[in-house]
C-alpha positions in Angstrom: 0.0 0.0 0.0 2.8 2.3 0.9 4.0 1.7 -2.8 1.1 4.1 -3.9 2.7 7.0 -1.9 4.2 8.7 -4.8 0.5 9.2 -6.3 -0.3 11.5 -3.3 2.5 14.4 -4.6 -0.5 15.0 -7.2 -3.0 15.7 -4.3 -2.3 19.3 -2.8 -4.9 21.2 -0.9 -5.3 22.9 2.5 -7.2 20.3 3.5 -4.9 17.9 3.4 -1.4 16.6 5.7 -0.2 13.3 4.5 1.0 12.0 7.5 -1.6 13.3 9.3 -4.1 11.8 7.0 -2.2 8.3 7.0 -3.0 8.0 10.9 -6.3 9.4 10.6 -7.5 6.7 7.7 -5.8 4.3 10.3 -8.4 5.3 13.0 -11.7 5.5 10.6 -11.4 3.0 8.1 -15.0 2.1 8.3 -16.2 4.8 6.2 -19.7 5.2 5.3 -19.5 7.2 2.4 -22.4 9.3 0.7 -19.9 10.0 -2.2 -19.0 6.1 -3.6 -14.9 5.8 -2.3 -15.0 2.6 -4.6 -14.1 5.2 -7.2 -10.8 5.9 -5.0 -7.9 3.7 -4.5 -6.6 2.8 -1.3 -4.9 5.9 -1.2 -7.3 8.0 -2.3 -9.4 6.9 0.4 -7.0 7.6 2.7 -6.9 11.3 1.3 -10.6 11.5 1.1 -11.4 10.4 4.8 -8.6 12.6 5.4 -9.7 15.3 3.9 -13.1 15.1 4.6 -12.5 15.3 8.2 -10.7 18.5 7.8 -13.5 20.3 5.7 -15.9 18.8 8.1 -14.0 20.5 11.2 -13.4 23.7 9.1 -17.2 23.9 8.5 -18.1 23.2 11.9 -15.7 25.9 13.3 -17.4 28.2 10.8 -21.0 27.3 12.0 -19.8 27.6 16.1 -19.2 31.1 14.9 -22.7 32.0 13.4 -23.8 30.3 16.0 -21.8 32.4 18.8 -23.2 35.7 16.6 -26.6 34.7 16.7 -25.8 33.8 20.7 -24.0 37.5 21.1 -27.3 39.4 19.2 -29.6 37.7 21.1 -27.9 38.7 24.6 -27.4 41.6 23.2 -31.4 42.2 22.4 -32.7 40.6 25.5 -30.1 43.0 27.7 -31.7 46.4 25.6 -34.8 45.0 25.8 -34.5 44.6 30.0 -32.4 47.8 30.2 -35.6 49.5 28.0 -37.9 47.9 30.6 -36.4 49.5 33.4 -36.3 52.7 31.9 -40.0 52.6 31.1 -40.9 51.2 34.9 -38.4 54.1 35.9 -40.3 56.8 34.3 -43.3 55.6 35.3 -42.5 55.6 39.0 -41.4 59.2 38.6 -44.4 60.8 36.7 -46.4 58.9 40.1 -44.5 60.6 41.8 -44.6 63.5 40.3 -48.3 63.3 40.2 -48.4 62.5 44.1 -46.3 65.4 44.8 -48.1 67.8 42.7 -51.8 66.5 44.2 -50.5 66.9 47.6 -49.4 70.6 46.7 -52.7 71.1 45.6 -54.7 70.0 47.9 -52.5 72.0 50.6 -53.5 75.0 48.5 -57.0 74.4 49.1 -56.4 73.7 52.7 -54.6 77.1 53.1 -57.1 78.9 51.0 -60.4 76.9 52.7 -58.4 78.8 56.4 -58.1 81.7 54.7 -61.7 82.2 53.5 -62.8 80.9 56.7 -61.1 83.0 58.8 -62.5 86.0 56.2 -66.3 85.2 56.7 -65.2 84.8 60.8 -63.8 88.2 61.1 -66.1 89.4 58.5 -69.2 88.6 60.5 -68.1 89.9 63.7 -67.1 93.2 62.5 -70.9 92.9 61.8 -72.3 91.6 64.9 -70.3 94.7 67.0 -71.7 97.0 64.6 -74.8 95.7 65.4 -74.3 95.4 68.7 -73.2 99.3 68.2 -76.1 100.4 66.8 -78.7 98.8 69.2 -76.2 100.2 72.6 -76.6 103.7 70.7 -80.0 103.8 70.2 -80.7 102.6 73.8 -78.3 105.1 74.6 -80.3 108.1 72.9 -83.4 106.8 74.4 -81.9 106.5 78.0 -80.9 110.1 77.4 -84.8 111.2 76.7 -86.0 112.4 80.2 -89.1 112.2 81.8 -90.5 115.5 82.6 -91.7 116.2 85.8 -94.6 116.9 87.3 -96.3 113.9 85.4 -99.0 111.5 87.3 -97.4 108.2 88.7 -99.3 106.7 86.4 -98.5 108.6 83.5 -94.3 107.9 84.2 -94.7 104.3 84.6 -96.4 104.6 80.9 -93.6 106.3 79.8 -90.8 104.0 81.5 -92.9 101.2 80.1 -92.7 102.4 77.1 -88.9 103.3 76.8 -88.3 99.9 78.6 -90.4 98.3 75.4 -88.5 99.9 73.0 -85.3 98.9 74.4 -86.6 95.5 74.2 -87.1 95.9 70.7 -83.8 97.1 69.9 -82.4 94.3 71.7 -84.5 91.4 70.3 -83.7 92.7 66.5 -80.1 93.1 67.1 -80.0 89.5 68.3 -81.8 88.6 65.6 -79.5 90.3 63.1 -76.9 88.6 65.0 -78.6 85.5 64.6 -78.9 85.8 61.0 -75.7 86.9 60.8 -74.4 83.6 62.1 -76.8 81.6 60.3 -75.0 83.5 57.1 -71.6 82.6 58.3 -72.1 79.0 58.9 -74.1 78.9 55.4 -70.7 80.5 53.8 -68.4 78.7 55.6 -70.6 75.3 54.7 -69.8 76.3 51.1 -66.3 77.0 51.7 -65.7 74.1 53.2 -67.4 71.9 50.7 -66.1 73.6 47.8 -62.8 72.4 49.1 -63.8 68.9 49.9 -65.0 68.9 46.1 -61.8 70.9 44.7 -59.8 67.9 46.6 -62.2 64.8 45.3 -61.7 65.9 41.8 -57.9 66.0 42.2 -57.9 62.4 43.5 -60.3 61.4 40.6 -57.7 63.4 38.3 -54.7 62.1 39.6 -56.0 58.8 39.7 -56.5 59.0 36.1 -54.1 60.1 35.0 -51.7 56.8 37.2 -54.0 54.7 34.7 -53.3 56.7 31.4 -49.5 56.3 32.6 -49.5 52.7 33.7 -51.3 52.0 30.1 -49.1 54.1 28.6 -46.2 52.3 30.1 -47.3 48.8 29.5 -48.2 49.5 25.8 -44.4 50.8 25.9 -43.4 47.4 27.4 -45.2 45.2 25.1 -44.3 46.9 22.2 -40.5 46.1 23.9 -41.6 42.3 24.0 -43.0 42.6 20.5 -39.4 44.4 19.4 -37.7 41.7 21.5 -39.3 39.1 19.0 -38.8 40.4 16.2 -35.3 40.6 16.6 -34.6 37.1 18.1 -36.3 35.9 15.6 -34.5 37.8 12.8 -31.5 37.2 14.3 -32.4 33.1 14.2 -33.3 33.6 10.4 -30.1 35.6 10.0 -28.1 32.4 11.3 -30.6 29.7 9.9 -29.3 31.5 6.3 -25.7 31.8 7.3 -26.3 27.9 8.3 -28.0 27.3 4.6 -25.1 29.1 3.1 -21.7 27.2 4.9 -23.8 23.9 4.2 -24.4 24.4 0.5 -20.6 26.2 0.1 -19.1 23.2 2.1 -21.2 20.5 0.0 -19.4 22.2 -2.8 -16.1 22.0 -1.1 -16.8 18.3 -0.4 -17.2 17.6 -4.2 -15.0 19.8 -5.5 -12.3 18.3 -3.2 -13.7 14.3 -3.7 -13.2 14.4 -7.8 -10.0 16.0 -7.7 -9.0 13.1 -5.4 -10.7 10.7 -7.8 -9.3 12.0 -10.6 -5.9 11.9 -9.3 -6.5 8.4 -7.1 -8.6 6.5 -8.6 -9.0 2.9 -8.4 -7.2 0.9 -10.9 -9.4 -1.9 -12.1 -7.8 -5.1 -12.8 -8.3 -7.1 -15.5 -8.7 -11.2 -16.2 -6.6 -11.9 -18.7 -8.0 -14.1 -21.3 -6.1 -17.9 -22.1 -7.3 -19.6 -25.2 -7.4 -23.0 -25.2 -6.4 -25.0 -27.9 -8.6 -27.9 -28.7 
């Protein structure tokens, strides 16, 4: 077999070590061959398992690497994709806050100006009372300072006195009923102020709430749209490598055949034939 050496000086490629390709047949001579080796010699099949071999590892190397690309996008996508999510959930938790912050403000506002007006219709309505109260001491005042002549029956002062006393009265029960109605107005007012601030305060709950909704949709429109994006890619990048795949297995199946008829070509199997002895009768 060794005598066939010689015949593998014709066989040069960068698939190929001679020695190395002698111990390798040695380990794999069961070959089960899609392209026939009983086109090769023994030598050629030596080359050809050889060789194969080579290409084979060659190819795989080449495939590892799509594969590590597709392996590096895809990290690479899922790590944007989490980094976009917690940017989104980020934001989100700042416009709530935001939102919180700016309700409470707010809502003090009211609280300050719901004092304010209060403390208004307060003062407001006891200047009123005291002028009230003013007015009524004055007028008693004026009457007090009306004498009674003398000189007039005992009968006749007591009608008087009666009369101033009734008067007085008078002036006493309508300022307490201006008074009265004077509170009665305040605690009306200060009803209204104080509901109108309950109200003012419901409707920025109801607001605020609202608008944590519109932001939570917002954000997890945002985030599916992430998850959508996150598919897309993954599965562009597993379309990229299923090509890259389709591409090193049809340029390798070239390689294989290109490099098996050269080897045939140059090694192949020398048939030997019978040689014919006539007979004589």
């Amino acid at each position: 077999m060794m005598d066939n050496m010689p015949n593998l000086q014709h066989y040069a490629s960068p698939y190929y070590d001679p020695v190395k390709a002698h111990e390798y047949y040695m380990k794999n001579r069961e070959l089960k061959e899609r392209r026939s080796v009983r086109k090769l010699s023994d030598e050629g099949k030596k080359v050809w398992s050889y060789t194969k071999n080579e290409i084979k590892n060659e190819k795989k190397t080449k495939v590892e690497a799509e594969q590590e690309i597709k392996k590096q996008r895809t990290e690479e996508f899922r790590s944007n994709a989490k980094a976009m999510r917690e940017r989104i959930s980020s934001r989100l938790k700042e416009l709530n806050e935001a939102l919180s912050q700016r309700a409470s403000q707010q809502k003090k506002t009211i609280d300050e100006r719901k004092k304010s007006d209060l403390e208004k219709i307060g003062a407001e309505t006891e200047k009123k009372k005291q002028r009230v109260e003013a007015k009524k001491e004055s007028e008693i005042e004026k009457l007090m300072s009306i004498p009674i002549p003398d000189g007039l029956s005992k009968a006749e002062k007591s009608k008087r006195i009666a009369e101033r006393n009734e008067k007085i009265a008078k002036l006493r029960s309508d300022a307490k009923s201006d008074k009265d109605k004077l509170s009665d107005r305040s605690n009306s007012d200060k009803d209204n102020v104080r509901n109108t601030a309950t109200n003012r305060k419901q409707q920025i709950t109801e607001d605020t709430k609202s608008e944590r909704q519109s932001n939570s949709s917002d954000a997890s429109a945002e985030r599916q749209q992430v998850s959508n994006d996150l598919k897309t890619a993954v599965a562009a990048a597993r379309e990229a490598y299923k090509a890259a795949k389709e591409s090193i297995d049809q340029t390798y199946e070239e390689i294989y055949q290109r490099e098996f008829d050269r080897i045939a070509a140059e090694m192949p199997k020398v048939s030997k034939r019978k040689r014919k002895s006539n007979k004589k009768k």
